[in-house]
C-alpha positions in Angstrom: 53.9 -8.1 -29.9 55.7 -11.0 -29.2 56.8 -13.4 -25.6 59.9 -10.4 -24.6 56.9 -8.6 -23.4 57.5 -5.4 -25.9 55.8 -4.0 -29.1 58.0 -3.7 -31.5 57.1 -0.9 -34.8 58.4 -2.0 -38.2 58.1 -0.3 -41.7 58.4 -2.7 -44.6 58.6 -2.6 -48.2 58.3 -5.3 -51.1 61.5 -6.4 -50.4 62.8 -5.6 -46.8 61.7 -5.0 -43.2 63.2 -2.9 -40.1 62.7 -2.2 -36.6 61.5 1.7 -36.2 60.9 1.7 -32.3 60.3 -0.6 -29.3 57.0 0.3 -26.9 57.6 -1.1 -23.5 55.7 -1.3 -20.4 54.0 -4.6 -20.4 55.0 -7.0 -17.8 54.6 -10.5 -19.3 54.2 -12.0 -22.5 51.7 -9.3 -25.1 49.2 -11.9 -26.7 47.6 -9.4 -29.4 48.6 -5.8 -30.9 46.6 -3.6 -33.5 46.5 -0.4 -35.4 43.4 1.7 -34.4 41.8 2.1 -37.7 40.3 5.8 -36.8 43.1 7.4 -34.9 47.0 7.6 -34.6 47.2 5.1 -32.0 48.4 1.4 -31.2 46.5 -0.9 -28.7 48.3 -4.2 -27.2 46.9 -6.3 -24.9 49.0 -9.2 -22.3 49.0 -11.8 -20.4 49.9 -9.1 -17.7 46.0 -8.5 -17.4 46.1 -5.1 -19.1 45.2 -3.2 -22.3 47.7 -0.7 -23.2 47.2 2.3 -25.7 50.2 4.1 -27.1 50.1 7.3 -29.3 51.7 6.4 -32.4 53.7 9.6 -32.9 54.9 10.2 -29.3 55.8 6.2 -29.2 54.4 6.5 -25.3 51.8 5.0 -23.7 48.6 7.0 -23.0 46.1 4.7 -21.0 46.1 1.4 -19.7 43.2 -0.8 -18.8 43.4 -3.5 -16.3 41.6 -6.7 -15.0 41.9 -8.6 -11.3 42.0 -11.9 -12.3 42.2 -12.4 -16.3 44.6 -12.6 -19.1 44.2 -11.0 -22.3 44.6 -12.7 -25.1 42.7 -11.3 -28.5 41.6 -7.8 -29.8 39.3 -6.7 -32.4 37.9 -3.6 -33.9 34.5 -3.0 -35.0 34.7 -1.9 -38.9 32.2 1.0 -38.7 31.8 2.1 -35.1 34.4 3.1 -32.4 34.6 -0.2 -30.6 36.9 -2.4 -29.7 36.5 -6.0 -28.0 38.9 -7.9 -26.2 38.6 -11.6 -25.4 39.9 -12.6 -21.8 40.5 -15.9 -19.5 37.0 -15.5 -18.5 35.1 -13.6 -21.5 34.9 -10.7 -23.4 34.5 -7.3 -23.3 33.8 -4.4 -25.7 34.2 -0.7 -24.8 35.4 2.7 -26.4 38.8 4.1 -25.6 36.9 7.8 -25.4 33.8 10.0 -25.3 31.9 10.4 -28.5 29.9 12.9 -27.4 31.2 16.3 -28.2 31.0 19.0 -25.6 28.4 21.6 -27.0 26.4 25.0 -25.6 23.7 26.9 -27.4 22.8 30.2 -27.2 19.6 32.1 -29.1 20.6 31.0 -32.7 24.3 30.0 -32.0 25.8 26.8 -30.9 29.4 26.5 -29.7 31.0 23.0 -29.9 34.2 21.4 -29.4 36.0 19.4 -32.8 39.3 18.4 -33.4 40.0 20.4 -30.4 38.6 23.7 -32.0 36.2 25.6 -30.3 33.6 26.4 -32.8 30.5 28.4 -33.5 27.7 27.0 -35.9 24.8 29.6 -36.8 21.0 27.5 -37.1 20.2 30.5 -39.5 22.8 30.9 -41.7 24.2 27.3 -41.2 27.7 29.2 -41.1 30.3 27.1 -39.4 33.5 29.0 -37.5 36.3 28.0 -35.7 36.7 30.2 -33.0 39.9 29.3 -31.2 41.6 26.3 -30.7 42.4 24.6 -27.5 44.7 22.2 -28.1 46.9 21.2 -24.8 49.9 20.1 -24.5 50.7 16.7 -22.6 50.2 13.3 -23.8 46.9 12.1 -21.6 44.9 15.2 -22.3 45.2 14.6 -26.2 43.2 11.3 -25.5 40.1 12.5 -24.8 38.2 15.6 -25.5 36.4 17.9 -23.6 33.3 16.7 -21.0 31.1 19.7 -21.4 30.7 23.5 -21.8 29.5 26.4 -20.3 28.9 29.6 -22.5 28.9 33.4 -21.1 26.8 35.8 -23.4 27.7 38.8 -21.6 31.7 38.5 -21.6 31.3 36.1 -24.7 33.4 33.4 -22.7 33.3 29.7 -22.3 34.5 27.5 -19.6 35.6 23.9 -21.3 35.6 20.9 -18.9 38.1 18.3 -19.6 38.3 14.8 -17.5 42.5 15.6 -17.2 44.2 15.2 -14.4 41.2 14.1 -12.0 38.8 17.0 -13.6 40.2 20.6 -15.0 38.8 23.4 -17.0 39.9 26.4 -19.0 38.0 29.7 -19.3 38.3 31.7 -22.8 37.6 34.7 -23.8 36.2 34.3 -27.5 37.5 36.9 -30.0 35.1 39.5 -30.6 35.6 39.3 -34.5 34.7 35.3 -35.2 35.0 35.6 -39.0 37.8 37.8 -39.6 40.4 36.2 -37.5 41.5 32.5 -38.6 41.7 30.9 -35.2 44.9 29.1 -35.8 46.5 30.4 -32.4 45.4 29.4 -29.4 43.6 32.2 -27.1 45.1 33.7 -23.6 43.3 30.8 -21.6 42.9 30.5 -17.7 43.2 26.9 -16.1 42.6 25.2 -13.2 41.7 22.0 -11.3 38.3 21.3 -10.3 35.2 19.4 -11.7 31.9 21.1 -13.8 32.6 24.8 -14.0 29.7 26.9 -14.9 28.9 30.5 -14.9 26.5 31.5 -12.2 26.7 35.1 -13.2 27.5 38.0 -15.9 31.3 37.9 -14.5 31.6 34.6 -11.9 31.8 31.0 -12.5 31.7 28.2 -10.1 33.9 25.3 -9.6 33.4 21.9 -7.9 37.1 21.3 -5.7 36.3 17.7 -4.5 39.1 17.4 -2.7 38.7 20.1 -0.3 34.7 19.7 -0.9 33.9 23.4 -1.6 32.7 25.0 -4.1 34.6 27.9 -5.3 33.1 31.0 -7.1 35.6 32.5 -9.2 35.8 35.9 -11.4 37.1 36.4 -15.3 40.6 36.5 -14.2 40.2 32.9 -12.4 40.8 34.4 -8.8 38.6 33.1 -6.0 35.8 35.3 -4.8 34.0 33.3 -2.4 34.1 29.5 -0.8 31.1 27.5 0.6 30.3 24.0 1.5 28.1 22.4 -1.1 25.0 21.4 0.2 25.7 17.3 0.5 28.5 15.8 1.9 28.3 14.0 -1.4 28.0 16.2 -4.0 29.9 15.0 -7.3 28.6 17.7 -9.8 27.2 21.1 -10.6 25.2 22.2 -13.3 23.7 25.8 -14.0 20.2 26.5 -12.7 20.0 30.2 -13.5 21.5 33.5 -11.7 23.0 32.8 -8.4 21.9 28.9 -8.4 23.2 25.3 -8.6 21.7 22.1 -9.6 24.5 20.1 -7.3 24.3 16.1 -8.0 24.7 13.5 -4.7 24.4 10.0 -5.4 20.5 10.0 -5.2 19.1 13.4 -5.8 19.5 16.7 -7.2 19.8 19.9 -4.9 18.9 23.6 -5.7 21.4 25.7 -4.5 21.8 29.1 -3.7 24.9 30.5 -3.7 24.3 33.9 -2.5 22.6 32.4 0.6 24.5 29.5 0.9 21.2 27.8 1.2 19.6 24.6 -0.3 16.0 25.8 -1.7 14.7 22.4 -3.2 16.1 18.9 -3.3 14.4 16.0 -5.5 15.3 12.3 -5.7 16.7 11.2 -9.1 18.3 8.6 -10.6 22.4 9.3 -11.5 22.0 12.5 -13.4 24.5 13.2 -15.6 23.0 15.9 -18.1 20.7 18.7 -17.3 18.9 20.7 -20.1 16.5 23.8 -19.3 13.9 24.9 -21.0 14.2 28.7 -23.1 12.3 30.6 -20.4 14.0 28.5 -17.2 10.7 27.5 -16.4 11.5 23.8 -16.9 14.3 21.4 -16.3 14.9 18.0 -17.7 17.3 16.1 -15.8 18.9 12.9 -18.1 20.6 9.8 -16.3 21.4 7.0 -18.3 17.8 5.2 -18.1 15.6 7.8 -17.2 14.4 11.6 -17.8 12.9 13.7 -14.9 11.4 17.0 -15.8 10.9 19.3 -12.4 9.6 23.3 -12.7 12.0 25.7 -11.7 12.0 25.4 -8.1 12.7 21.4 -8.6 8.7 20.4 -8.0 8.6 17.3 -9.7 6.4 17.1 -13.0 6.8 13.0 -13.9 9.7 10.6 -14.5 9.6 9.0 -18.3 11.9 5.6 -18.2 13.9 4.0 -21.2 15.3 0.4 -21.4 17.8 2.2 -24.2 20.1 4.8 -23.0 19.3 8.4 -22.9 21.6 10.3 -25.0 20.5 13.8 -25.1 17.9 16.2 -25.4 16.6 19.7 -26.3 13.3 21.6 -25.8 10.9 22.8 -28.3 9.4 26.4 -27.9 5.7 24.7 -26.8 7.3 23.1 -23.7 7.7 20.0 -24.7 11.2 17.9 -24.5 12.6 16.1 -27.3 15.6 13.8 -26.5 17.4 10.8 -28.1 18.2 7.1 -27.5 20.7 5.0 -29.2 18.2 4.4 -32.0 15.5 6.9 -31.5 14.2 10.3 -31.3 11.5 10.5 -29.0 9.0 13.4 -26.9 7.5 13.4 -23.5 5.2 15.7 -21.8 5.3 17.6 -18.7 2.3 15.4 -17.7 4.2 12.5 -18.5 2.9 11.2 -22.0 6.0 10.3 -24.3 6.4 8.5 -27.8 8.7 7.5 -30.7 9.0 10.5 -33.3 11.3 8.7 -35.5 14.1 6.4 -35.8 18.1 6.5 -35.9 20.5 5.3 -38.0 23.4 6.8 -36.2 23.2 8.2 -32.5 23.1 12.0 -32.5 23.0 14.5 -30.1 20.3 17.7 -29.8 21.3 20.5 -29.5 18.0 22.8 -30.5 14.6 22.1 -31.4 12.7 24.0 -34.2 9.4 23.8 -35.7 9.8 20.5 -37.7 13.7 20.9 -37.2 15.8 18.7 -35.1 19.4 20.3 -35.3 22.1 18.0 -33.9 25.7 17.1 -33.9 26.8 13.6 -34.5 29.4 11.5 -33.6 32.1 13.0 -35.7 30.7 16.4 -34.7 29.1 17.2 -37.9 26.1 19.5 -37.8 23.0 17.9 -38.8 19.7 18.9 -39.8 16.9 16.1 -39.0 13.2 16.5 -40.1 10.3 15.0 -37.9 6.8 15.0 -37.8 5.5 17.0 -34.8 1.4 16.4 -34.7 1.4 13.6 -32.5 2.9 15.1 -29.8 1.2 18.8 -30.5 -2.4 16.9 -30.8 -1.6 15.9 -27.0 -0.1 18.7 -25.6 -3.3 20.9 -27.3 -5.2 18.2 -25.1 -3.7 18.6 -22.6 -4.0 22.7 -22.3 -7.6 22.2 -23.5 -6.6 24.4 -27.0 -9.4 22.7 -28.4 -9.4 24.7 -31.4 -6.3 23.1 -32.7 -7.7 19.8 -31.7 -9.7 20.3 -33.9 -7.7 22.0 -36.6 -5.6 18.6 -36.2 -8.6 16.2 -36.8 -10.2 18.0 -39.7 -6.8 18.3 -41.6 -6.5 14.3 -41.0 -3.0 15.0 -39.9 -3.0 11.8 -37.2 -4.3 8.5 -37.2 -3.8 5.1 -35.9 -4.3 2.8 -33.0 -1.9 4.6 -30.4 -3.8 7.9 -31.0 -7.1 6.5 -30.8 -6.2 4.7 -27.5 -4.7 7.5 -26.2 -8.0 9.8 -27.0 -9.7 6.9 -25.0 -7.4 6.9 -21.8 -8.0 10.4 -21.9 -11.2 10.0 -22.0 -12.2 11.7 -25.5 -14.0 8.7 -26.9 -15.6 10.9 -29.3 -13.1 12.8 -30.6 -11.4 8.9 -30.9 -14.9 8.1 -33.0 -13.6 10.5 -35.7 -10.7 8.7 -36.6 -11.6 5.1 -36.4 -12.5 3.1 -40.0 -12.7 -0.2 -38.0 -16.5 -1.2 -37.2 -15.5 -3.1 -34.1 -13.6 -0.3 -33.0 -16.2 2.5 -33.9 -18.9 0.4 -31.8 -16.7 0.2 -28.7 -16.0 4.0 -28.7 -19.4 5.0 -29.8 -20.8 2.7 -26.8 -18.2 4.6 -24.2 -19.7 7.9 -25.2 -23.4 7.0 -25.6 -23.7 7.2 -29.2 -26.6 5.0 -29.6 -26.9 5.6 -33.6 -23.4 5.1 -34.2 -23.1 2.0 -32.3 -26.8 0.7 -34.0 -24.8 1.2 -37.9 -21.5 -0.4 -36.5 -23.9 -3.3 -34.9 -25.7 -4.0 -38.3 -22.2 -3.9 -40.0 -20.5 -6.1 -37.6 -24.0 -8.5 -36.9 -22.7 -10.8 -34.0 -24.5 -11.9 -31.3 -22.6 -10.1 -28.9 -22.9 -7.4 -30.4 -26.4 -6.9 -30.4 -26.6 -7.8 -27.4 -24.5 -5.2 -26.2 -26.1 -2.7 -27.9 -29.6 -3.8 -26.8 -27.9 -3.1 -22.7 -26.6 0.0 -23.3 -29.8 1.2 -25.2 -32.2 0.1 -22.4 -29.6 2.1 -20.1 -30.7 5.1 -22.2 -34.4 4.2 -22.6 -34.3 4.0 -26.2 -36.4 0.7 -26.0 -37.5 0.7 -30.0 -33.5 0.3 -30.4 -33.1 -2.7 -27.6 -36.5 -4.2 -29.1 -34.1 -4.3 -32.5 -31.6 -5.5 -30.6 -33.3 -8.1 -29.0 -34.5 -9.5 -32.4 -31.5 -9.4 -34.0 -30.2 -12.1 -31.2 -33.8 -14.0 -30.7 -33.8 -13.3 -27.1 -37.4 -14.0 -26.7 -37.2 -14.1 -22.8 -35.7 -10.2 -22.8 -38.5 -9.5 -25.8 -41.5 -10.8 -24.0 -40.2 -8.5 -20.8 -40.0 -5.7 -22.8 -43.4 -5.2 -24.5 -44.6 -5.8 -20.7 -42.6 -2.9 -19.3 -43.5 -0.9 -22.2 -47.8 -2.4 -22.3 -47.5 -3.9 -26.1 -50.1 -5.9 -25.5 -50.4 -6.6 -29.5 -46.9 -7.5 -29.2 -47.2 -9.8 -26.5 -49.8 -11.5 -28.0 -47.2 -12.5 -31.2 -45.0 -13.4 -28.6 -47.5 -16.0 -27.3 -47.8 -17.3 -30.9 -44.4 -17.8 -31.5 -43.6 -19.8 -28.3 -46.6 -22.3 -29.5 -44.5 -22.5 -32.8 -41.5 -23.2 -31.3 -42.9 -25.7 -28.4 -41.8 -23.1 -25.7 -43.6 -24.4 -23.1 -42.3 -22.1 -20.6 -42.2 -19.1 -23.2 -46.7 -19.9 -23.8 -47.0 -20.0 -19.9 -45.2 -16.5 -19.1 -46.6 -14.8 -22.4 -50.4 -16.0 -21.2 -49.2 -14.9 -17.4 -48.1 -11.7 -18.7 -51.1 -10.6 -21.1 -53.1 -11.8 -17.8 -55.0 -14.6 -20.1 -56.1 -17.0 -17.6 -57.6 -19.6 -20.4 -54.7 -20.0 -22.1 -52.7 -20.4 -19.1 -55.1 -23.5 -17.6 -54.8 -25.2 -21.6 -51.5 -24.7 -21.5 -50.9 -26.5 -17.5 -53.0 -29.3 -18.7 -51.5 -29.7 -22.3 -48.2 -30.3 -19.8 -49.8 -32.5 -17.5 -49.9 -30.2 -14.8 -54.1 -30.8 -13.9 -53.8 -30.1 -10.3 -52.7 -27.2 -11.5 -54.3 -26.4 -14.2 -57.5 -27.1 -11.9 -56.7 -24.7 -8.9 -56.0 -21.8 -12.1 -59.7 -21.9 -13.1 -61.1 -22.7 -10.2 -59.4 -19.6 -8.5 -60.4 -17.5 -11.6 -63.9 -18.6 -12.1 -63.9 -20.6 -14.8 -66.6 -23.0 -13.8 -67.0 -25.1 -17.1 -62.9 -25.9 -16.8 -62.7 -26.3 -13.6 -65.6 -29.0 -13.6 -64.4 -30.6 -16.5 -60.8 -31.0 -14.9 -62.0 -32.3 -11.4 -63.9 -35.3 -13.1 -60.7 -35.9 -14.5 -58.8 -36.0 -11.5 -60.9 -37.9 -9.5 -61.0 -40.6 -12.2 -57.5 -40.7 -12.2 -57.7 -41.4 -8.4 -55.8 -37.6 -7.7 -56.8 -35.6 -4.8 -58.8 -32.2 -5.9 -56.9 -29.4 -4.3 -59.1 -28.0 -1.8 -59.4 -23.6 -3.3 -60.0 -21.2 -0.2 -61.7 -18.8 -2.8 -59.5 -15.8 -1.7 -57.5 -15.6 -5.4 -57.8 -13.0 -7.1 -56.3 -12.4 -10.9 -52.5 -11.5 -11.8 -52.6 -8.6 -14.1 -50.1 -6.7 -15.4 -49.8 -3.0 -14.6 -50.9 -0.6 -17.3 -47.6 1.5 -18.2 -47.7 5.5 -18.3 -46.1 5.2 -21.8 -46.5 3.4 -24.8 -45.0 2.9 -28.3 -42.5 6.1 -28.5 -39.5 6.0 -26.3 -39.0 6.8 -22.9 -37.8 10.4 -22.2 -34.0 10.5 -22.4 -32.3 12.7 -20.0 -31.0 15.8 -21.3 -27.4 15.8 -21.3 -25.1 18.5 -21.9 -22.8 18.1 -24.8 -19.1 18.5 -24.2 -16.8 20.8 -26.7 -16.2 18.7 -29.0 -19.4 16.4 -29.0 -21.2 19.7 -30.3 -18.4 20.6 -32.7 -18.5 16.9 -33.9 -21.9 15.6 -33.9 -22.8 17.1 -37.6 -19.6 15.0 -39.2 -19.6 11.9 -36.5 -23.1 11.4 -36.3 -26.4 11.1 -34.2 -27.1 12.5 -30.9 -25.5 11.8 -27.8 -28.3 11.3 -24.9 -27.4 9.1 -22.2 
């Protein structure tokens, strides 16, 4: 590429160079040119504010890409992946010159996919791979890029191939009936036409998007028009099959389900840019894919939940339990119909599903190469039994140990299956937490003595007073020295003996306040009067006995005072003595309510341990 505005082809040798051919169509000076290193083609970019592609056999140009306000300058190519970057007056950008994705269609145990523009048929059984017919085309620009998408026919064994040519086009064939016996090397009596996403809609019609004069057309086998009707929005861009008679038709913010027959919208939902729809075997499900988001919808488009990706969605397949598995750039992931999803694996390369099998991923990727993929399904069965209360595999799943870890255990929680959570925990902490959130007192007491914190104890000692298991909060309590909340207790539950310690142990530890509510709760009025005038407190300690009829004390204490020059509080004789009331029930602990055990509680309690009373 040089400042006359051409690119100029040479072939060299060690000792001479000549001119082969001369590419023109640029308009000012071409600052960079360079062999694509995957295909036949030359790409040259200028300070005409265009990229250029020319096909290197043909010598003729085959796209061009242009910029407003920016010069080209340099080009690159990635060394591994189909990308090219080109450095501009204000930047740089980096893009693909066309579609990786090839354009496939399953059927039962067959898949049909376009490569190296042969139709082929791949067998999941056998793993046989066929070329079917080819569909090469003639002209320049549709030799760039391959086929958009593809609808199969089971009954007429057809397929309709979508191509982006010429603003949207599509060619029905009629597959040979014999795959294996004939070579495939010419290509098949095929019907074209213009038009955008042709599907079949029945055994022998297929319907076609005309955007120019916004109809849709329903056509027969021999590509002659049987019917015409509006499409349902002004602006619908797309169709996609949604069973016999019906259209999924895409407008810029929802999906509408049409019915052709009746000319009739039945259901419309609002949805991202969809630009992949993938049912599930039995049509009951549909999971519509824009480029950050999946929505799953039932079969008359009632929405089911909306799972969002910061990566873009690349495709996607259902398994037979009802559950969708789909790919990122880098990931193969699964959501639910209610909405749960999670990472199954991770990618090296970006595939594309095309069926879902037991532990089997089968996929296509990027060079449209068949691919088996292996993945670990118990993560998102263990939900989905969860969910459709199969508890039996639940529980299948836990005894086999086939799942573990911190997502699982949180998810059990959320849920709310702390005890089925309990099973699977190792971590004390985490064992005490669950075992407080479903009332396992015994479990929580051997995490507790494990763990031995403060807090610990003293959240045990709350949630076993909430269940009346006072011999466990009394533990509790003396495991943390919380002699306030001890001295309470053996008054709620009448251990008087216990009290009594209590007493003795606040005169150890100079409790002043500790002595006086012990005394006041064991209703010993001598020891409450030594203890007011140990603290100074004779007015006090004089109006006690006085009240209470201690004579001696309260004689001994008003000679006192009125040495000191005090005033004797003047006693109305009306007082009568602060006892505490006798409980009902003593030592054992409080009757628990009877609580009915769920499922798995029952099933559990043997290996998890303890009782669950609440």
């Amino acid at each position: 590429g040089a400042d006359d505005r051409q690119v100029k082809l040479w072939r060299m040798n060690d000792t001479k160079a000549w001119e082969v051919d001369t590419l023109r169509g640029h308009v000012n000076n071409v600052s960079c040119v360079m062999f694509h290193a995957r295909q036949d083609i030359i790409v040259s970019n200028s300070e005409d504010k265009s990229i250029r592609v020319w096909d290197m056999s043909k010598r003729t140009g085959v796209q061009t890409f242009r910029r407003e306000h920016d010069r080209f300058w340099i080009l690159s190519a990635h060394p591994e992946v189909n990308l090219l970057a080109a450095g501009h007056d204000s930047g740089m950008i980096v893009f693909k010159l066309e579609r990786e994705r090839p354009a496939y269609a399953h059927h039962q145990g067959t898949l049909y996919y376009v490569k190296d523009r042969y139709l082929r048929s791949y067998d999941y059984q056998s793993q046989r791979d066929n070329p079917l017919i080819s569909i090469r085309r003639a002209g320049a620009a549709a030799s760039a890029a391959g086929p958009r998408s593809l609808s199969y026919n089971p009954a007429e064994n057809a397929v309709l191939v979508n191509l982006d040519a010429d603003g949207g086009s599509y060619e029905l064939h009629v597959l040979p009936k014999d795959a294996g016996a004939q070579r495939a090397e010419a290509t098949s009596d095929s019907r074209r036409g213009t038009g955008t996403s042709a599907v079949f809609v029945a055994r022998n019609r297929f319907a076609v998007l005309d955007k120019g004069a916004h109809q849709i057309l329903i056509k027969n086998l021999r590509n002659e028009v049987t019917k015409k009707c509006p499409p349902p929005d002004a602006s619908t861009d797309a169709i996609f099959y949604a069973g016999t008679g019906t259209l999924l038709c895409r407008s810029e913010d929802r999906m509408v389900l049409f019915d052709v027959q009746q000319r009739t919208a039945m259901a419309e939902l609002a949805t991202p840019f969809i630009k992949y729809v993938v049912w599930s075997n039995d049509m009951s499900l549909v999971a519509m894919l824009s480029k950050h988001a999946i929505v799953i919808a039932n079969r008359k488009l009632g929405h089911a939940c909306t799972v969002h990706e910061t990566i873009r969605v690349k495709s996607g397949a259902w398994d037979d339990c009802g559950v969708f598995v789909y790919t990122t750039l880098n990931h193969i992931k699964y959501a639910l119909p209610n909405g749960d999803s999670g990472i199954i694996r991770t990618l090296d390369t970006p595939v594309y599903l095309t069926k879902v099998f037991g532990n089997t991923v089968y996929c296509l990727d990027r060079d449209g190469r068949n691919r088996q993929i292996q993945i670990d399904t118990s993560e998102y069965m263990f939900k989905l039994s969860l969910i459709q209360r199969k508890y039996d595999q639940v529980l299948a799943m836990i005894r086999g140990n086939a799942l573990c870890g911190q997502s699982i255990i949180a998810y059990l929680q959320q849920k709310g299956f702390p005890e089925v959570a309990l099973h699977f925990v190792k971590d004390e902490r985490t064992r005490f937490n669950l075992a407080l959130e479903c009332g396992n007192i015994e479990v929580a007491l051997a995490s507790a003595q494990e763990i031995d914190e403060k807090d610990t104890w003293h959240r045990l000692g709350v949630e076993a007073l909430r269940q009346g298991n006072h011999q466990i909060v009394e533990f509790a309590y003396q495991k943390t020295k919380n002699f306030e909340r001890l001295s309470f207790l053996y008054l709620i539950t009448g251990n008087k003996e216990k009290l009594a310690k209590m007493l003795k142990i606040s005169e150890m530890r100079s409790d002043v306040m500790g002595q006086f509510h012990n005394a006041l709760y064991l209703g010993d009025v001598r020891e409450r009067v030594k203890i007011l005038e140990t603290s100074g407190h004779y007015p006090l300690a004089y109006l006690t006995a006085k009240t209470h009829g201690l004579e001696e004390d309260a004689a001994r204490l008003e000679e006192s005072l009125t040495e000191s020059g005090v005033a004797v509080p003047v006693v109305d004789g009306h007082g009568e003595l602060f006892t505490p009331p006798t409980p009902i029930l003593r030592d054992d602990n409080w009757p628990l309510l009877t609580v009915s055990k769920g499922f798995f509680e029952g099933v559990l309690s043997g290996e998890v341990g303890g009782e669950y009373a609440a």
